[in-house]
LUMNU-401876 format. One record per residue: residue number from 0; residue in three letters; x, y, z of N, C-alpha, C, O in turn. Coordinates in steps of 0.2 Angstrom, whole numbers, plus 2048, in hexadecimal, padded with zeros to 3 digits. Atoms other than C-alpha are relative to their C-alpha. Layout:
REM LUMNU-401876
+-----+-----+-----+-----+-----+------+------+------+-----+-----+-----+-----+-----+-----+
!   k !   r ! n_x ! n_y ! n_z ! ca_x ! ca_y ! ca_z ! c_x ! c_y ! c_z ! o_x ! o_y ! o_z !
+-----+-----+-----+-----+-----+------+------+------+-----+-----+-----+-----+-----+-----+
! NUM ! ala !   X !   Y !   Z !    X !    Y !    Z !   X !   Y !   Z !   X !   Y !   Z !
...
+-----+-----+-----+-----+-----+------+------+------+-----+-----+-----+-----+-----+-----+
//
This chain:
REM LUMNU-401876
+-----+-----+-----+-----+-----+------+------+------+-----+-----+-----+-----+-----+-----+
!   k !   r ! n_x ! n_y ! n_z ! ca_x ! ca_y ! ca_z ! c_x ! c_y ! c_z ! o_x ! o_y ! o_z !
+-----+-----+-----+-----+-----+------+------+------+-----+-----+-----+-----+-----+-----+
!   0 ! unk ! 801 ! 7FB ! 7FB !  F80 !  C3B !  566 ! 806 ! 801 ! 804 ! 80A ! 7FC ! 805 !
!   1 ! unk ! 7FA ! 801 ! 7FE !  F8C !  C42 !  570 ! 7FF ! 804 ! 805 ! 7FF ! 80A ! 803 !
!   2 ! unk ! 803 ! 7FE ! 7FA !  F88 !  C47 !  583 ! 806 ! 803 ! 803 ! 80B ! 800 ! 803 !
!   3 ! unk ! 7FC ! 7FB ! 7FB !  F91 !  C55 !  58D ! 7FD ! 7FE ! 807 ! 7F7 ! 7FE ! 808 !
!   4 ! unk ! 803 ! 802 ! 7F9 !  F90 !  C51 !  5A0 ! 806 ! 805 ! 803 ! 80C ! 804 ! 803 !
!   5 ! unk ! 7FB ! 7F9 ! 7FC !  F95 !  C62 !  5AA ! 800 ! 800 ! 807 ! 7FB ! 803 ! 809 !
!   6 ! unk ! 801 ! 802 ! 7FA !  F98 !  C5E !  5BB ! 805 ! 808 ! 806 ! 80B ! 80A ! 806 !
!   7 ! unk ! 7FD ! 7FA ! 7FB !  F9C !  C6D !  5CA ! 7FE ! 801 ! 805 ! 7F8 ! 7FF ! 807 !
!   8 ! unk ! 803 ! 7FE ! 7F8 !  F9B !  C72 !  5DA ! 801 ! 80A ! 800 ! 806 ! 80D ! 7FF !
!   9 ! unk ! 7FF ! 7F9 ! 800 !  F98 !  C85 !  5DC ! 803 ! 804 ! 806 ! 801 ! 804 ! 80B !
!  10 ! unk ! 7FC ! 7FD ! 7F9 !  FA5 !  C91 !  5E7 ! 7F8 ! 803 ! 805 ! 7F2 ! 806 ! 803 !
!  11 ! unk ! 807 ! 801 ! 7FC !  F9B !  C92 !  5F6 ! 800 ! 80C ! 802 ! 7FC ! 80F ! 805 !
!  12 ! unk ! 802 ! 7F6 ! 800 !  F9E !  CA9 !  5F4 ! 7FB ! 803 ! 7F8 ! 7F9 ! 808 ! 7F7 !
!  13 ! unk ! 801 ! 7FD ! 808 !  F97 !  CA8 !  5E1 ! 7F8 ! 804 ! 803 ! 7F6 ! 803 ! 809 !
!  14 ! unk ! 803 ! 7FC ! 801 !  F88 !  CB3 !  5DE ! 7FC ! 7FA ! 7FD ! 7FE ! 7F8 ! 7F7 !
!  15 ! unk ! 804 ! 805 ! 805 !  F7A !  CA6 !  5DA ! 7FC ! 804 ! 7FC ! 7FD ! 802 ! 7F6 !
!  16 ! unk ! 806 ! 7F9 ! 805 !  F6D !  CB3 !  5D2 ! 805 ! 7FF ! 7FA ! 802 ! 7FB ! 7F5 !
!  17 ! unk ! 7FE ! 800 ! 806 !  F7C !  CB5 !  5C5 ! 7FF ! 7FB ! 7FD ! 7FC ! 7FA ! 7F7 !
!  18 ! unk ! 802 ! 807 ! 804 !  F7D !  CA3 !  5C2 ! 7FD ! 7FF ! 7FC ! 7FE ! 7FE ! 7F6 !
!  19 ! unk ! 805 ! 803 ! 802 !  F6E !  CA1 !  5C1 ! 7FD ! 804 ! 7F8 ! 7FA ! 800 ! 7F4 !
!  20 ! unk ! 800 ! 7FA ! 805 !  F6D !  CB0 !  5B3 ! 803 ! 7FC ! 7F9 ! 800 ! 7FA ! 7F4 !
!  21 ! unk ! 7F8 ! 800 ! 803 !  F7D !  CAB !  5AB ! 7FD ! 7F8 ! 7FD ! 7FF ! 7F6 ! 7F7 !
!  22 ! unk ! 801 ! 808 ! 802 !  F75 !  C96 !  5A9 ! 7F8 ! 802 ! 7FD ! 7F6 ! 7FE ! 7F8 !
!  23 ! unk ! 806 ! 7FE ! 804 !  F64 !  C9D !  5A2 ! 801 ! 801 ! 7FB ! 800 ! 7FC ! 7F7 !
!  24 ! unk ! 7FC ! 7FE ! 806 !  F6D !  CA6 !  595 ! 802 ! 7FE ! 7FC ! 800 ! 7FE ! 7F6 !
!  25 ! unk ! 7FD ! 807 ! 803 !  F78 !  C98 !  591 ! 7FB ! 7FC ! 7FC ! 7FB ! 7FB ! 7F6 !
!  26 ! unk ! 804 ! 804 ! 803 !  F6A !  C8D !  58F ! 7FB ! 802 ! 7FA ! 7F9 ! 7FF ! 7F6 !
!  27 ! unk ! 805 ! 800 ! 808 !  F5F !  C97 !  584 ! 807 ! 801 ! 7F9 ! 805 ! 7FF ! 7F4 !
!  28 ! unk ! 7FA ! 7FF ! 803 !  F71 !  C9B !  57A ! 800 ! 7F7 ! 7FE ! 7FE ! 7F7 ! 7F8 !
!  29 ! unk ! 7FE ! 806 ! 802 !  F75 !  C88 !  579 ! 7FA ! 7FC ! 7FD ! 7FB ! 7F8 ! 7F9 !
!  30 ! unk ! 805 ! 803 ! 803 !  F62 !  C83 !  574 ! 800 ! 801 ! 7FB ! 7FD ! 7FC ! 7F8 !
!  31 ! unk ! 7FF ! 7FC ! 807 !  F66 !  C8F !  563 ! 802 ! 7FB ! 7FD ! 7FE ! 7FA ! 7F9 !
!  32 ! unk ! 7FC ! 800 ! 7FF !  F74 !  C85 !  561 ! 7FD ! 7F8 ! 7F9 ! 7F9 ! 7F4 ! 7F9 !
!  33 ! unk ! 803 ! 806 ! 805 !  F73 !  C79 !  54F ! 806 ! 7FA ! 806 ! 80B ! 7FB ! 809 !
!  34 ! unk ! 7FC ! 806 ! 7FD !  F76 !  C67 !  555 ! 7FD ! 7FF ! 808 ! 7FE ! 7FA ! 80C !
!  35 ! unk ! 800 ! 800 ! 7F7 !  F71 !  C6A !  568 ! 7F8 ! 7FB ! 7FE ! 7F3 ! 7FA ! 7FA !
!  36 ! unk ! 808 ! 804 ! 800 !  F63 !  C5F !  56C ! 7FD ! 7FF ! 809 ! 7F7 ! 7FE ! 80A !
!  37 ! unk ! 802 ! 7FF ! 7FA !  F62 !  C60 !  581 ! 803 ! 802 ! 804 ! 809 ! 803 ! 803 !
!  38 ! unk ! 7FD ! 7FF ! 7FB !  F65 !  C65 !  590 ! 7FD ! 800 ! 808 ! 7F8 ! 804 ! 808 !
!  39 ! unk ! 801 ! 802 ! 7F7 !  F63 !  C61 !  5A5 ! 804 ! 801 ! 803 ! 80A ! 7FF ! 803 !
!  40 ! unk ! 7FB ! 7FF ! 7F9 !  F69 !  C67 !  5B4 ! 7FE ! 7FC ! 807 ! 7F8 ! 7FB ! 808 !
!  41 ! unk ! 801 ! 803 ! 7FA !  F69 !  C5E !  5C4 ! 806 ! 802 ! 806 ! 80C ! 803 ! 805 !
!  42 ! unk ! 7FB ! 801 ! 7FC !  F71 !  C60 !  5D5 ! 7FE ! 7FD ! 806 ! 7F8 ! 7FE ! 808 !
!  43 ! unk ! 7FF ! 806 ! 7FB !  F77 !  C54 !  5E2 ! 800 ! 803 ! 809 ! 803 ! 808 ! 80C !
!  44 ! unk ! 7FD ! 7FE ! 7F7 !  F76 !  C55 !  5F7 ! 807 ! 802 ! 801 ! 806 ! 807 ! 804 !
!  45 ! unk ! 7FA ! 800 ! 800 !  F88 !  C56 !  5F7 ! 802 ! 807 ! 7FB ! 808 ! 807 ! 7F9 !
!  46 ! unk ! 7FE ! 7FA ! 803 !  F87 !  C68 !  5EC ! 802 ! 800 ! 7F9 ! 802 ! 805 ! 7F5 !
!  47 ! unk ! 800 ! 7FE ! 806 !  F8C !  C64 !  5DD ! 7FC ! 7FF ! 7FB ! 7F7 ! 7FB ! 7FC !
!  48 ! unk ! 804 ! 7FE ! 806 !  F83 !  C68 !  5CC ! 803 ! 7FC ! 7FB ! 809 ! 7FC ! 7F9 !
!  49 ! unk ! 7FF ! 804 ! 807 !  F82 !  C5C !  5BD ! 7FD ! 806 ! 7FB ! 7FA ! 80A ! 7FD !
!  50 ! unk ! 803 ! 7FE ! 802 !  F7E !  C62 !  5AD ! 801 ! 7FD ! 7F9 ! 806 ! 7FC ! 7F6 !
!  51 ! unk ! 7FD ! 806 ! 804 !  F7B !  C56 !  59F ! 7FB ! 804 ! 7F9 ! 7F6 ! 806 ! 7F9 !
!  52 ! unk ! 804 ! 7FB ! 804 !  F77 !  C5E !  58D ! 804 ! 7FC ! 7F8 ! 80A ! 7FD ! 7F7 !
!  53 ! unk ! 801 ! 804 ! 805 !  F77 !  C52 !  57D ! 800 ! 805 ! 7F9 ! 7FC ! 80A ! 7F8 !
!  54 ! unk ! 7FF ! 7FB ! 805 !  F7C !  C58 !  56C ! 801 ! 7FB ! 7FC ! 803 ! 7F5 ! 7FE !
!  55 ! unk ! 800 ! 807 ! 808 !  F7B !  C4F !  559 ! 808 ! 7FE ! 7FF ! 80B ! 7FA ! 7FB !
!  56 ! unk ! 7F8 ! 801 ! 804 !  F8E !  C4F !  557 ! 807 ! 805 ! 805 ! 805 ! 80A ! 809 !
!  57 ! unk ! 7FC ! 7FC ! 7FD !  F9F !  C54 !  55E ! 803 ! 808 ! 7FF ! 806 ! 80C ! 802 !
!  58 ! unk ! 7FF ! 7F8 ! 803 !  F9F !  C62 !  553 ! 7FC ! 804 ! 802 ! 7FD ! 80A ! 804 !
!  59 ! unk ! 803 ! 7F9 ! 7FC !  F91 !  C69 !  55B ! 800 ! 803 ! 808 ! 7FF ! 809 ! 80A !
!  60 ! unk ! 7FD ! 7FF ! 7FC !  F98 !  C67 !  56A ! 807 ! 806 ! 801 ! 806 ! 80C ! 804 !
!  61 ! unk ! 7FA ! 7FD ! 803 !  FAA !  C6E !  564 ! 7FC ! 809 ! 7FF ! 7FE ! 80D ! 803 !
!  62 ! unk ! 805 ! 7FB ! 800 !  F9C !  C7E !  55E ! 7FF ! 804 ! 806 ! 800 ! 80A ! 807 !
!  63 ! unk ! 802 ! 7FC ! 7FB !  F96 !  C81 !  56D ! 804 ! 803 ! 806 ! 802 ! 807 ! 80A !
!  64 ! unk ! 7F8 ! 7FE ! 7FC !  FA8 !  C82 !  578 ! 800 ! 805 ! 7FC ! 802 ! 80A ! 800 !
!  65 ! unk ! 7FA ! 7FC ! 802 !  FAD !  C8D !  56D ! 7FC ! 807 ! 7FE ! 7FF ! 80D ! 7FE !
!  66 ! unk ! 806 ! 7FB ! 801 !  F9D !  C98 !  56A ! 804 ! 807 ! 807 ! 806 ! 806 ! 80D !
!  67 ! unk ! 7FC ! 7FA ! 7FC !  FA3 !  CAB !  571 ! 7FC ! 800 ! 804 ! 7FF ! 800 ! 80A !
!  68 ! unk ! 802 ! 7FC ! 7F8 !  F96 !  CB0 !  57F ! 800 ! 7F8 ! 804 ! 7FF ! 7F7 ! 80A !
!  69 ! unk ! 7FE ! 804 ! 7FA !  F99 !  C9D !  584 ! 806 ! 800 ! 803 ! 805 ! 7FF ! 809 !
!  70 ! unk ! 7FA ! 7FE ! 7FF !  FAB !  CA0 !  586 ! 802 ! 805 ! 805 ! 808 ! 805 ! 808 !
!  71 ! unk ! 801 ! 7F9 ! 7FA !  FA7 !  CB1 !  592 ! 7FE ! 7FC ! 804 ! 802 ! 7FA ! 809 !
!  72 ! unk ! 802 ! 805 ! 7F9 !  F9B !  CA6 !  59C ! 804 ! 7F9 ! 804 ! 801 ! 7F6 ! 808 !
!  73 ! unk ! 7FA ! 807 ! 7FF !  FAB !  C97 !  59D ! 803 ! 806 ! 805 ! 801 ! 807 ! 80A !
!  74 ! unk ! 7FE ! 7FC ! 7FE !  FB5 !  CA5 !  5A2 ! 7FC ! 803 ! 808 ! 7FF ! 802 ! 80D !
!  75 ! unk ! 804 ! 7FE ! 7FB !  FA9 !  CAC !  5AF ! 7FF ! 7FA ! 804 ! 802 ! 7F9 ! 809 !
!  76 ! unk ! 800 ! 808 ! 7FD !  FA6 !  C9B !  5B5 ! 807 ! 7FE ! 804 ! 805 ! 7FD ! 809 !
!  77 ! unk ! 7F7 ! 7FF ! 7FF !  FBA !  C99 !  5B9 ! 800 ! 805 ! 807 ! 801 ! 804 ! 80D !
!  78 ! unk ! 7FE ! 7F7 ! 7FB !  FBA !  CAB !  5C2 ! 7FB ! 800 ! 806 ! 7FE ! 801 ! 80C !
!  79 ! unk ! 804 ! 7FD ! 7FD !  FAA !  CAE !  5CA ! 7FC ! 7F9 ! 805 ! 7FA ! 7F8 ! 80B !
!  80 ! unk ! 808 ! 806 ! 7FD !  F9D !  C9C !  5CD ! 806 ! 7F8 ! 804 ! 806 ! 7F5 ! 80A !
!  81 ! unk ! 7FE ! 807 ! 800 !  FA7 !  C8D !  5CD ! 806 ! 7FF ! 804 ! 80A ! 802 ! 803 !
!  82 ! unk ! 7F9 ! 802 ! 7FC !  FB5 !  C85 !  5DB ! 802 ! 7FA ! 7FB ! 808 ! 7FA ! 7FA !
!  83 ! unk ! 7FD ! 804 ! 803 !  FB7 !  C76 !  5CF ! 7FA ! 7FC ! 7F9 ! 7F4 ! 7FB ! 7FA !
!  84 ! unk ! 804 ! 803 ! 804 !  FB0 !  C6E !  5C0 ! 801 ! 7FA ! 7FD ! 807 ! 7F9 ! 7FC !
!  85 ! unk ! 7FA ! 803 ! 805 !  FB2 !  C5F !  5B4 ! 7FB ! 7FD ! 7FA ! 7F5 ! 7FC ! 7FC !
!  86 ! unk ! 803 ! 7FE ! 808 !  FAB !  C5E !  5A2 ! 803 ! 7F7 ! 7FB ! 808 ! 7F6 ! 7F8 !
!  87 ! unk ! 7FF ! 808 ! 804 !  FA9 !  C4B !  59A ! 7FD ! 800 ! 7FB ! 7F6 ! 7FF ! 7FC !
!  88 ! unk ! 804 ! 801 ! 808 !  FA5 !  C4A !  586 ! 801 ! 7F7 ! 7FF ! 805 ! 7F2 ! 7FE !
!  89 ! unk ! 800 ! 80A ! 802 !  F9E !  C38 !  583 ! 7FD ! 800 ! 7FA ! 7FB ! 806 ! 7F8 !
!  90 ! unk ! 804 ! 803 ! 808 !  F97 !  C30 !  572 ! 7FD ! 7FA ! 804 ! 800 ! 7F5 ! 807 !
!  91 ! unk ! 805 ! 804 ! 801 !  F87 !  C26 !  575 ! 802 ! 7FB ! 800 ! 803 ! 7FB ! 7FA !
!  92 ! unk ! 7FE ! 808 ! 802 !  F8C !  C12 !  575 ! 7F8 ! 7FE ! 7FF ! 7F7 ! 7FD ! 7F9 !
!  93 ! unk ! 803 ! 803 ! 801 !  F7B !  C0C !  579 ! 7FA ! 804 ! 802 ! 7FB ! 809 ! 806 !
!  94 ! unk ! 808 ! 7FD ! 7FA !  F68 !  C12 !  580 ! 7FB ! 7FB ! 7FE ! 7FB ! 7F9 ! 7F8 !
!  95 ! unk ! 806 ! 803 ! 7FE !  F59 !  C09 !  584 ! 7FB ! 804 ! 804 ! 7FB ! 809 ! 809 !
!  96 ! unk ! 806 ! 7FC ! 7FB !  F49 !  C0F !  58A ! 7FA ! 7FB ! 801 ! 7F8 ! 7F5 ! 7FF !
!  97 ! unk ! 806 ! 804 ! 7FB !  F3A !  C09 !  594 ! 7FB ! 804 ! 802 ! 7FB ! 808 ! 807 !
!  98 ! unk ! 809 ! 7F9 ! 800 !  F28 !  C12 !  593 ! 7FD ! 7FA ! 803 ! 7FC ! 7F5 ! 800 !
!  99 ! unk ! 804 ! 804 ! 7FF !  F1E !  C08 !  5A1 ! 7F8 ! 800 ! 7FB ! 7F4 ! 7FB ! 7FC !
! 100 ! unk ! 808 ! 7FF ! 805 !  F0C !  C0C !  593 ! 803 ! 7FB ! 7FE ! 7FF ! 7F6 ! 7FF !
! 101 ! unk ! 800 ! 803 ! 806 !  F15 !  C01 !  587 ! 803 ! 7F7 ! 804 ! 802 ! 7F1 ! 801 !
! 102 ! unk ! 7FE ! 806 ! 7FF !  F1D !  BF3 !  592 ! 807 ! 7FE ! 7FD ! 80A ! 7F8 ! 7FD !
! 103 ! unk ! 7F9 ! 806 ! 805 !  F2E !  BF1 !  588 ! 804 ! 806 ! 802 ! 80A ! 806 ! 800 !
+-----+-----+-----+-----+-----+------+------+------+-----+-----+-----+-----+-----+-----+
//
């Protein structure tokens, strides 16, 4: 598995309505996407925006960079939303889980 962790703070003139448009889009766009398997957003007191989104491989990864209306909305993103961003491709080392029902 190989996790994208998209981290931003938004310029404080951007047009959130768009964003908001513009990250809808995206995500139904990147749900199609062979290989894709999630995605979550969160943000912090301090303004910035996480956005962590799990794919089967660096290929699908690599795929979805390079996918053309993702490439507009990168671009838009640059121009119109974003003062700074920064974009970390990891590979899975380990996971563990823990379901209070089961105890383990």
């Amino acid at each position: 598995m190989v996790i994208v962790v998209f981290r931003t703070h938004v310029k404080p003139q951007a047009d959130l309505e768009k964003l908001n448009a513009l990250n809808q889009k995206m995500v139904a766009l990147v749900s199609k996407m062979p290989g894709f398997l999630s995605i979550k957003d969160f943000s912090a007191q301090d303004g910035e925006f996480l956005v962590i989104a799990e794919f089967d491989s660096l290929e699908s990864v690599d795929a979805w960079k390079a996918h053309p209306e993702h490439l507009v909305a990168q671009r838009r993103g640059r121009e119109e939303f974003f003062a700074d961003y920064r974009i970390q491709v990891c590979n899975l080392i380990r996971t563990s889980d823990f379901t209070a029902e089961s105890g383990q």
